[in-house]
N, C-alpha and C positions, 0 to 999 in steps of 0.2 A: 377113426374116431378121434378128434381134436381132445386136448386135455380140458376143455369147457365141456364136453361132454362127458369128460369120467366123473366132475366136478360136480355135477350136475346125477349124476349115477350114484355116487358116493352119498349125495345130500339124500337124496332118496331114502338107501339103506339104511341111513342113522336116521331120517325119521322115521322108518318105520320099527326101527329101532328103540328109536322113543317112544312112540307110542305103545310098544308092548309093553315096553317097562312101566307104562303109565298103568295100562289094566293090570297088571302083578304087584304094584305099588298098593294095591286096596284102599284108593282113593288118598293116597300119601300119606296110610301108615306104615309102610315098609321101609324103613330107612334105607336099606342097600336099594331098593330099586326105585324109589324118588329121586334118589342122587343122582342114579343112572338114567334116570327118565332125563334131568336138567344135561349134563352131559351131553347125551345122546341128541338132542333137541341146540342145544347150543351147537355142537360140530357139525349138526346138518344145515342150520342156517349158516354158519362160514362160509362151510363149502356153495349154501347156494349163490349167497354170495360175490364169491369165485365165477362162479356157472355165468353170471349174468355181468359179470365184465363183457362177454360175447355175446351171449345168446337174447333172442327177444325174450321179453318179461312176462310176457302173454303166453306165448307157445310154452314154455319155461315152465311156467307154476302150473297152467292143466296137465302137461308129464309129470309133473312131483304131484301134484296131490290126485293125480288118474291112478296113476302105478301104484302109488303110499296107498290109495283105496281100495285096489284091485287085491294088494300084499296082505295088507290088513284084514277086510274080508276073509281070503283064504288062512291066516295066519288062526284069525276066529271061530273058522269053522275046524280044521284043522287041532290044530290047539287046544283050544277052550272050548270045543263042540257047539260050537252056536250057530242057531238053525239058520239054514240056508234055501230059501221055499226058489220056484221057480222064478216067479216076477222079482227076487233078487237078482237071481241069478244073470236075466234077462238084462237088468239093470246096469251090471256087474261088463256084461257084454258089450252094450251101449256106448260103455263109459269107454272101453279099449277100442272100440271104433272111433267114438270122437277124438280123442286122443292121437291115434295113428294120423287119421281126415287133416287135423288140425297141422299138426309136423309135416305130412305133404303139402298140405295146401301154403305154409308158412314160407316154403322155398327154401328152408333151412337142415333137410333131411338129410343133407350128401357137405356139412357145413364142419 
């Protein structure tokens, strides 16, 4: 795995990073976790960044925000018990299929 690709991994985790801290912020009254949302939200765009000195732009942002959706979801229901019906889930599915389709079909999988 090329360092565009941890780059690209890292950006991930801090968004979805941020995003949690966004739902724990209560709509940006929590000052520790607003800040931490802006943080978190700023190092992962760095990093993505980074990511995209090498990588397509395309294949790129459907892995950050497939995976960032996939994380979140579970992170939600997990977490925050928020309901999870089947045609989510399905959806949920979908998305990690396109996602994978998309990095093979990009030529960029073994990059």
């Amino acid at each position: 795995m090329s360092g565009h690709w941890l780059f690209l991994a890292g950006a991930i985790v801090l968004e979805v990073m941020g995003t949690t801290s966004m739902k724990l912020s209560q709509g940006l009254t929590k000052p520790v976790w607003s800040i931490a949302m802006f943080v978190f939200y700023a190092a992962s765009f760095s990093l993505f960044a980074k990511a995209l000195e090498k990588l397509d732009v395309g294949m790129s942002y459907a892995i950050w925000s497939g995976v960032g959706t996939v994380a979140i979801v579970t992170i939600g229901f997990f977490v925050f018990e928020e309901q999870l019906s089947l045609s989510k889930a399905a959806a949920i599915v979908l998305i990690i299929v396109g996602v994978v389709w998309l990095n093979l079909a990009s030529g960029n999988a073994h990059s």
